[in-house]
N, C-alpha and C positions, 0 to 999 in steps of 0.2 A: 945721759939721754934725756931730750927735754920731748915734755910730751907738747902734741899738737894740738891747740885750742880749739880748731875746728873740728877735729875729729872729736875733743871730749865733749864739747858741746852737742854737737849730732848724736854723739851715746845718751848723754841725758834725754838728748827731746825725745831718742827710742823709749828712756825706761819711762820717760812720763805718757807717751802715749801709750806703752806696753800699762801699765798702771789703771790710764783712765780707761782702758779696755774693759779690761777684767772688772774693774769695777764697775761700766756698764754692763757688764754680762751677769755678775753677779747680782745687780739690782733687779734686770730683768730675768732673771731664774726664779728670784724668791716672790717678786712679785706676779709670778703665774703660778706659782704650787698650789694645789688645792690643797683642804684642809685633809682631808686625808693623806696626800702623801706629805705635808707636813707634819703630820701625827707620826707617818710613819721613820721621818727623820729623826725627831726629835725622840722615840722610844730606841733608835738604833744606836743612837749616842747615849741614851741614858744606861744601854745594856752595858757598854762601853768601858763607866764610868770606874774610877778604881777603887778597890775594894777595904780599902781602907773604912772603917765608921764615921758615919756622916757627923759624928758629935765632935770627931778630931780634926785637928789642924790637917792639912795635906801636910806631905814628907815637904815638900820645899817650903813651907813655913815654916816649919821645925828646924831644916838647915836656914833659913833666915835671920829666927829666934836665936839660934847659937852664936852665929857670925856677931847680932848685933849684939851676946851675953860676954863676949869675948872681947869684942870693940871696945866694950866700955870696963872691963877690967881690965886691958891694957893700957887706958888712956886715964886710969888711978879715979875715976871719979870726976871728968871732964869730959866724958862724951853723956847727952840726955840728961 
């Protein structure tokens, strides 16, 4: 089955205009917030945040750190 050029073509220009939407929507949301209800966003994400101690790595740099402690023991001393 070959795909039709025209039609992928017209999906892209959707996702680009779908894209530059949001991205003006987005510009202008943050650029109306007062400072209060931007206080209040940014305390509702910080509630959020996970509970892990701020002195530690997140869990995904920890799975990071292993991947690349692994990479470079299998690769004898030639990866880094």
């Amino acid at each position: 089955m070959a795909l039709d050029r025209s039609a992928v073509r017209a999906w892209v220009a959707g996702q680009q205009a779908a894209e530059d939407r949001l991205l003006r929507e987005r510009v202008h949301f943050l650029l109306h917030l007062s400072p209060d209800r931007s206080l209040q966003i940014y305390l509702g994400f910080w509630a959020l945040r996970p509970s892990w101690p701020p002195t530690q790595p997140s869990p995904l740099l920890w799975s990071m750190r292993e991947v690349i402690a692994r990479l470079k023991q299998s690769a004898s001393g030639t990866f880094g």
